[in-house]
C-alpha positions as CSV (number, residue, x, y, z in Angstrom):
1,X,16.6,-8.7,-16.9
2,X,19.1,-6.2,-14.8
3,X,18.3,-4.8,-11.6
4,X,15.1,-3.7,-10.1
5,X,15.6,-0.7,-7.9
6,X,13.0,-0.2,-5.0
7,X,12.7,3.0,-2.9
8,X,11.0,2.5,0.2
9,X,11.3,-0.6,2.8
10,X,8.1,-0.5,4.3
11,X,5.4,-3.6,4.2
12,X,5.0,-3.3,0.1
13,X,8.8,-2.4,-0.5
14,X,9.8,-5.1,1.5
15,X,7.4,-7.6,0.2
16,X,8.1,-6.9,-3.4
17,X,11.6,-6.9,-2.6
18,X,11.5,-10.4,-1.7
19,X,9.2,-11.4,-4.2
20,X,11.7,-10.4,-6.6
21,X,14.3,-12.1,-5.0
22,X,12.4,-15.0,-4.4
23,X,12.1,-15.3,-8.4
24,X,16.1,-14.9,-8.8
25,X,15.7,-11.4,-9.5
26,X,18.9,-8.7,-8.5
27,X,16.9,-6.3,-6.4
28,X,18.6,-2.8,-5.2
29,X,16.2,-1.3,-1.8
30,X,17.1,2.0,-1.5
31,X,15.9,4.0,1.7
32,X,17.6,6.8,3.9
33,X,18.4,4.3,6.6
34,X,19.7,1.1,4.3
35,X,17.1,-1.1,6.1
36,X,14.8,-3.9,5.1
37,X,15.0,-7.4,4.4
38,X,18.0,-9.4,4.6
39,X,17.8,-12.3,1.6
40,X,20.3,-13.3,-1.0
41,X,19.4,-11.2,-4.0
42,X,18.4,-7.8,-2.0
43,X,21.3,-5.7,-1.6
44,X,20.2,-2.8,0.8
45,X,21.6,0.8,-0.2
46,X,21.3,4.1,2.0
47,X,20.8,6.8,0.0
48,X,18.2,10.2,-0.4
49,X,15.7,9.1,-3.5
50,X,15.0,13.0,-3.4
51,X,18.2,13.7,-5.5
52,X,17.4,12.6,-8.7
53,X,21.2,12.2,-9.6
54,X,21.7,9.8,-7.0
55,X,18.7,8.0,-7.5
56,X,19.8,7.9,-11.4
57,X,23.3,6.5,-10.8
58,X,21.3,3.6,-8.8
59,X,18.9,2.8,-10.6
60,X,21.3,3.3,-14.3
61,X,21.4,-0.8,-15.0
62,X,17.6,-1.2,-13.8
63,X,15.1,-2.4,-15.8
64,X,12.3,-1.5,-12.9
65,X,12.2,1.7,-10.8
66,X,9.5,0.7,-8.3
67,X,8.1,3.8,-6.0
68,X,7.2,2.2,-2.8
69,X,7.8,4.8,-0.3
70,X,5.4,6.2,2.3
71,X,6.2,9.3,3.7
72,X,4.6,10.3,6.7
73,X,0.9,10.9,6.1
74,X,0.7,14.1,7.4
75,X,3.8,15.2,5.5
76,X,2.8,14.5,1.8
77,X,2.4,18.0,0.8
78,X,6.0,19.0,1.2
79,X,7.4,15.2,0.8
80,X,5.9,13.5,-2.3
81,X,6.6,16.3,-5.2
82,X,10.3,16.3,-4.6
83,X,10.4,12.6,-4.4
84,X,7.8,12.1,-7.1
85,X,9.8,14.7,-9.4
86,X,13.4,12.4,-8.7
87,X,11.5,9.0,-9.7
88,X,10.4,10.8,-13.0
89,X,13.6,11.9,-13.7
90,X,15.7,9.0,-12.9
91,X,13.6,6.3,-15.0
92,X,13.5,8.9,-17.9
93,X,17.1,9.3,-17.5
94,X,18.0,4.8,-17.6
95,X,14.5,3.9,-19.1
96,X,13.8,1.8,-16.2
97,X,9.4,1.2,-16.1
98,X,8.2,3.5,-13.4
99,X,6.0,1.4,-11.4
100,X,4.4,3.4,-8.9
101,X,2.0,1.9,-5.5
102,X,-1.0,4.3,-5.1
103,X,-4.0,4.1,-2.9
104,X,-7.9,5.4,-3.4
105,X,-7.9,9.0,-2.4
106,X,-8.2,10.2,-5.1
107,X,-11.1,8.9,-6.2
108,X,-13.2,10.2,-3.0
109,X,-16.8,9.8,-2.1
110,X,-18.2,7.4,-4.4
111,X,-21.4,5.5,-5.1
112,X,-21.0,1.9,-5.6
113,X,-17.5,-0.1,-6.3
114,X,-14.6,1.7,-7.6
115,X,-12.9,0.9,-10.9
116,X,-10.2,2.6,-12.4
117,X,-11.5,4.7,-14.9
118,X,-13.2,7.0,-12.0
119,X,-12.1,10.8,-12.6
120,X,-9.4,11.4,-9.7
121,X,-11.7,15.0,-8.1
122,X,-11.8,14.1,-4.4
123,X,-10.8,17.6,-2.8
124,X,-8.8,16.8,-0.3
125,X,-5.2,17.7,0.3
126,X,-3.7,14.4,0.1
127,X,-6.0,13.2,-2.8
128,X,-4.6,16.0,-4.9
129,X,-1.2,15.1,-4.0
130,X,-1.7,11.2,-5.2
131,X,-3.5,12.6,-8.3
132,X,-1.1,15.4,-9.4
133,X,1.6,12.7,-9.1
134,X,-0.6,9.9,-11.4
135,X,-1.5,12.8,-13.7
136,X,2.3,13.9,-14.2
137,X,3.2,10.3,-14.7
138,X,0.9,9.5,-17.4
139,X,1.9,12.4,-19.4
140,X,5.9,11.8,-19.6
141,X,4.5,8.7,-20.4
142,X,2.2,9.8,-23.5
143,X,4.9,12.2,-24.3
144,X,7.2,8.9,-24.2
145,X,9.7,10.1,-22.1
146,X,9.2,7.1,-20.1
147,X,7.0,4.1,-19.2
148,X,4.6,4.0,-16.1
149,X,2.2,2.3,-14.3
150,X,0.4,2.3,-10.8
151,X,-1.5,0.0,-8.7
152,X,-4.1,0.5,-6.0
153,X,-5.3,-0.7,-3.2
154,X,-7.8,-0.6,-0.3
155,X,-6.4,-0.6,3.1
156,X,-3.8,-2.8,4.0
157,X,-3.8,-6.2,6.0
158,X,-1.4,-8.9,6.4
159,X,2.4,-10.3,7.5
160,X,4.5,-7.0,8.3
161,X,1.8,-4.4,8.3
162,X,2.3,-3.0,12.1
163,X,0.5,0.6,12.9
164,X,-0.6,1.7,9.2
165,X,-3.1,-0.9,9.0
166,X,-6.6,-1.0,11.0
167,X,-6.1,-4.6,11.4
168,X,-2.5,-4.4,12.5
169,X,-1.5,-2.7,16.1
170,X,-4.8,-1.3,16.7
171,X,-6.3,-5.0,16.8
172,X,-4.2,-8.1,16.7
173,X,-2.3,-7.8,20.5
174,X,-5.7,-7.2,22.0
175,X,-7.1,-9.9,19.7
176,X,-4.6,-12.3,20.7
177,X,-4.4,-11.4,24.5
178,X,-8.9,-11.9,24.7
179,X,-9.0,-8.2,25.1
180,X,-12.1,-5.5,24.0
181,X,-11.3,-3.4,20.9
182,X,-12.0,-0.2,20.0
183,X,-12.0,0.4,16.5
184,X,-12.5,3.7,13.9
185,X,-14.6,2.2,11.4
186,X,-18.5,1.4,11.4
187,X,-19.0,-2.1,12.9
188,X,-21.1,-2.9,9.9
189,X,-20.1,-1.0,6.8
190,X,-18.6,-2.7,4.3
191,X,-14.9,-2.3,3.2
192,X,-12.6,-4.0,0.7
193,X,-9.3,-5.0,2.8
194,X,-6.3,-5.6,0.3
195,X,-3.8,-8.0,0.9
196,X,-0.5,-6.8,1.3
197,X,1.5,-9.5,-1.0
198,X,-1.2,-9.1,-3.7
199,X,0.1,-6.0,-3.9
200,X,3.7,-6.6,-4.7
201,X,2.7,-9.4,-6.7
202,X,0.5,-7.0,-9.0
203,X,3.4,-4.4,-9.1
204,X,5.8,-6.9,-10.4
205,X,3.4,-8.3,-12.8
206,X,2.3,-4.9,-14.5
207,X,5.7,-3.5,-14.0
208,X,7.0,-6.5,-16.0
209,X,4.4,-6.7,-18.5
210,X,4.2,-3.7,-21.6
211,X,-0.2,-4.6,-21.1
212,X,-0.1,-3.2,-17.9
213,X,2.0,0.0,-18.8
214,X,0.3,3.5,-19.4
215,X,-2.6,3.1,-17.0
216,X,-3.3,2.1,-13.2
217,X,-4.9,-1.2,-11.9
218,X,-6.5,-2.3,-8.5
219,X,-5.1,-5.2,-6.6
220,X,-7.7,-8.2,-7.0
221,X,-8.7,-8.2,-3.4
222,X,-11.1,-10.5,-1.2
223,X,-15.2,-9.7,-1.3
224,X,-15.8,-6.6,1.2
225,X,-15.9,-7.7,4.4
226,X,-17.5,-5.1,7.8
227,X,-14.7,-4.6,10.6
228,X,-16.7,-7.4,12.5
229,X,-16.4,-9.8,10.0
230,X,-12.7,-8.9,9.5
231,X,-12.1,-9.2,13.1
232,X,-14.5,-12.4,13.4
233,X,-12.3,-14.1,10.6
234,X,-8.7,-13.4,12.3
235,X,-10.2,-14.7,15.7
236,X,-11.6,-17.7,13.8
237,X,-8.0,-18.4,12.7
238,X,-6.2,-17.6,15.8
239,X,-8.4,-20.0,17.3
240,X,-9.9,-17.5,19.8
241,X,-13.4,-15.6,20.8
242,X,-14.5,-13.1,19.1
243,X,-13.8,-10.4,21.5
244,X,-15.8,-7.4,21.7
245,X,-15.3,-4.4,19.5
246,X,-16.6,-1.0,20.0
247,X,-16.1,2.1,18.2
248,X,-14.1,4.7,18.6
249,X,-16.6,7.9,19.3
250,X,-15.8,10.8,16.9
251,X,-15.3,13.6,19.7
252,X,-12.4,11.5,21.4
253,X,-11.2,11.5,17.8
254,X,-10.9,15.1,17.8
255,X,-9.7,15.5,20.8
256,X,-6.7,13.3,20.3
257,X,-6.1,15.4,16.8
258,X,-5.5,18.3,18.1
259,X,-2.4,16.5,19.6
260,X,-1.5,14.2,16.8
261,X,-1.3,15.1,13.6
262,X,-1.3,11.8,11.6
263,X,-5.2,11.6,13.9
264,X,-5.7,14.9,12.3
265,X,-4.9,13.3,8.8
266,X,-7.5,10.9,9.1
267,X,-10.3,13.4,9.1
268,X,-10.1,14.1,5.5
269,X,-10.6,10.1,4.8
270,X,-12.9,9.0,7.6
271,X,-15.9,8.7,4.9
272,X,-14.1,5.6,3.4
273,X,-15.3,3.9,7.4
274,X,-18.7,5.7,7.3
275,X,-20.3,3.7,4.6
276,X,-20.1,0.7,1.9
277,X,-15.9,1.4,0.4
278,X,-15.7,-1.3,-2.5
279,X,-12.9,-2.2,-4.9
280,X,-13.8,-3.7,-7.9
281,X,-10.6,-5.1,-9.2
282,X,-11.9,-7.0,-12.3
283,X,-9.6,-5.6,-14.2
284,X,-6.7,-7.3,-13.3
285,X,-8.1,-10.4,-12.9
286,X,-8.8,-10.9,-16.8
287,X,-5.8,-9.5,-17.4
288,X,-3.4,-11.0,-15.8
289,X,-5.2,-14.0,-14.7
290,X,-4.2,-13.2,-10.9
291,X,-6.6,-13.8,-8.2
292,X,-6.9,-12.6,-5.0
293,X,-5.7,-14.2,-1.7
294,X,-9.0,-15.7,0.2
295,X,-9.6,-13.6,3.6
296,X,-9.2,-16.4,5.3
297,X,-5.7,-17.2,3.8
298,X,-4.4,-13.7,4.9
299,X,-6.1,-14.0,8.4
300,X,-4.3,-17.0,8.6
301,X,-0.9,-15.6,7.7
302,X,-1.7,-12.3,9.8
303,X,-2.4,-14.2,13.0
304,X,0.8,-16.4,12.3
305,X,2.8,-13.1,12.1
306,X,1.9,-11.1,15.0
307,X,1.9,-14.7,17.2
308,X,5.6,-14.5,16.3
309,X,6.3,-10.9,16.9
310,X,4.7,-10.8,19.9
311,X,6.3,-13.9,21.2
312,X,9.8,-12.1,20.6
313,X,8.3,-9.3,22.5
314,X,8.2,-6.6,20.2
C-alpha cells in the first residue's frame, strides 16, 4: 500500500496519523505550519492544501487522501470550497480514496436517533457548507472520477481534544482542580459524545475498504449520555467529586457573541444541547465489526491526558 497523505493535524489528523503509523503505514501530514506528531512513519510536510497542484504532487504515490482539516468555525464559508475543490482534484488526479471526516449539521433538527440515510436540509450556513461538499463528493464519485467516503460523528471527547470539545478546556482543569462548572448544554438532555480515536479508526477502515466507499457512516459511539453524566463519569475516573455544574444562561451567551465570533457560530447549532441529540451508528458496527470505545474507557484516557498536560503546565 503507498503513502497515505493527511491534511490537517488537529485531534483526528493527528490520531489517524498515528494509527497509520502505528500499523507500519508511510503517512505524509500535510498542514501550513508542518506540525503534528513526531513518530517514525509520519513525515510532517508544510505546504497550502488549497493549491490543488501542490496538494497533487504530494499526494501522487498515495493510496489514501484523508481530509482532516478544520478550519476555523466561523470561517467555513470562504475556507472549505477552495480546500474542498483541491482534495477533489488532487485524488482524481493520483486516484488516491478521498476519505473525508464530517460532522452532523447537516442533518439539523431531528426527531429521534440519526442514521445516515437522513436528507442533509438543515438551513444553516455551515450545514450547507458540509452538505454541498458531501453532495459534490458523491457525484465525481458516481461519475467515477474518483472514490469517496465520509464519516461522522457527534461531538468530540478524548486524549488531544483541548478547546473544540465541551468536555475538553471548558471542563477538565476545573474538574481536576474541585472547581464549579459552567457548562452550554442542558444538564439533562441527552447527547451521543464520540470518541475521538474511534474516529480515525473508522476513517482508516472505510478508507481502506471498497464496502465502505461511495457513501458516509457514523462512528460507533458510546449510549447517549446528559452533560452530568458525562461529567459524573470523568470525575468517577479521576477519582474526584462530582463538582457542581451550572449552565451557562443564554443572554451571557449573546453578550459574549457580539465579541467573539466562533460564540456567535454556536447559535446556529445550540439545538443539538437543547434536547435528546442521538447517533445511531449501527451501521458500522455490522459492517465492519468495530465497536465503540465504553465511556468509561475514554473518561479514563481523557482524565489521564489532561493530568499530564496540566502537570507540564500548559
Amino acid at each position: 500500500m503507498g503513502a497515505h497523505v493527511i491534511v490537517g493535524a488537529g485531534p483526528i489528523g493527528s490520531a489517524t496519523a498515528t494509527l497509520l503509523a502505528s500499523q507500519g503505514q508511510e503517512v505524509v501530514l500535510v498542514t501550513r505550519s508542518g506540525s503534528g506528531p513526531v513518530a517514525p512513519g509520519i513525515e510532517r510536510r508544510a505546504a497550502d492544501a488549497t493549491n490543488a497542484a501542490t496538494l497533487t504532487e504530494l499526494a501522487k504515490a498515495a493510496s489514501v487522501l484523508y481530509n482532516c482539516a478544520n478550519p476555523a468555525y466561523h470561517r467555513w464559508v470562504q475556507d472549505w470550497p477552495p480546500l474542498a475543490t483541491s482534495l477533489l482534484k488532487a485524488a482524481a488526479g493520483t486516484g488516491a480514496v478521498l476519505a473525508t471526516v464530517s460532522n452532523l449539521y447537516a442533518y439539523g433538527p431531528v426527531a429521534g436517533p440519526m442514521t445516515e440515510d437522513l436528507p442533509l436540509v438543515a438551513p444553516g450556513t455551515k450545514a450547507k457548507v458540509r452538505a454541498e461538499m458531501f453532495a459534490e463528493a458523491k457525484a465525481w464519485h458516481e461519475a467515477g472520477r474518483l472514490q469517496m467516503t465520509e464519516v461522522r460523528g457527534s461531538d468530540y471527547y478524548g486524549p488531544g481534544l483541548t478547546f473544540q470539545s465541551h468536555l475538553g478546556e471548558r471542563c477538565m482543569p476545573g474538574l481536576l482542580a474541585g472547581k464549579a462548572l459552567w457548562v452550554l448544554p442542558d444538564l439533562e438532555a441527552v447527547h451521543t459524545w464520540t470518541y475521538a480515536p474511534d474516529v480515525a479508526r473508522l476513517l482508516v477502515t472505510v478508507a481502506g475498504d471498497p464496502r465502505g466507499h461511495g457513501r458516509a457512516w457514523h462512528v460507533p459511539s458510546a449510549p447517549p449520555l446528559s452533560i452530568t453524566g458525562a461529567i459524573s463519569q470523568l470525575a468517577e475516573a479521576a477519582g474526584v467529586a462530582m463538582p457542581k455544574v451550572h449552565k451557562i444562561p443564554s443572554a451571557a451567551m449573546a453578550v459574549l457573541g457580539l465579541v467573539n465570533p466562533m460564540v456567535r457560530e454556536l447559535r446556529e447549532t445550540k439545538y443539538q444541547f437543547e434536547a435528546p441529540y442521538v447517533l445511531d451508528s449501527s451501521a458500522a458496527t455490522a459492517t465492519f465489526g468495530l465497536e465503540a470505545t465504553s465511556f468509561a474507557e475514554g473518561a479514563r484516557a481523557t482524565v489521564e491526558f489532561w493530568q499530564r498536560r496540566l502537570a507540564r503546565g500548559v
